[in-house]
C-alpha positions, 0 to 999 in steps of 0.5 A, a space after each residue: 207570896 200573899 199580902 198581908 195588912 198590918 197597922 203601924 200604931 202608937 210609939 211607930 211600934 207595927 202590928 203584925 196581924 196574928 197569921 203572919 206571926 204563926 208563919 214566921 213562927 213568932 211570939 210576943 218579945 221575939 227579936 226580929 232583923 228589919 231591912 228597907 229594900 228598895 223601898 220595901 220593908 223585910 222582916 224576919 226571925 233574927 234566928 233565920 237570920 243567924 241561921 243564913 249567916 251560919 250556913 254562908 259561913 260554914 265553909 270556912 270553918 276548920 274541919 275540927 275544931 272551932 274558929 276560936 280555938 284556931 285563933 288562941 292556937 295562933 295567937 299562943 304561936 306569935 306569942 311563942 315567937 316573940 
């Protein structure tokens, strides 16, 4: 892991220093996911993010089909009932 300086400026907006921002692969307006862990702050892509949480949760996925469409099909069978 290699340490990088940045600069917290005006309006606590951080400045990244630009190699940082190439290794994460970031450009100005980019959204990023911050998190305070143990006293340390994490930063990164929200695409990573999201990408982490799609493969976390990609077991539970139906085999075909969407979840969304599981849940209409579930949803029309309740109603079907009542």
């Amino acid at each position: 892991m290699n340490a990088h300086n940045g600069r917290l400026v005006s309006g606590g907006r951080l400045q990244l220093p630009a190699d940082v921002r190439r290794e994460l692969g970031l450009a100005d307006g980019d959204p990023v996911v911050m998190r305070v862990v143990d006293g340390e702050l994490h930063i990164r892509p929200r695409r990573d993010a999201l990408k982490r949480i799609q493969t976390m949760l990609r077991p539970y996925a139906p085999a075909n089909g969407s979840v969304a469409d599981e849940l209409i099909a579930d949803r029309r069978v309740e109603a079907a009932r009542d």
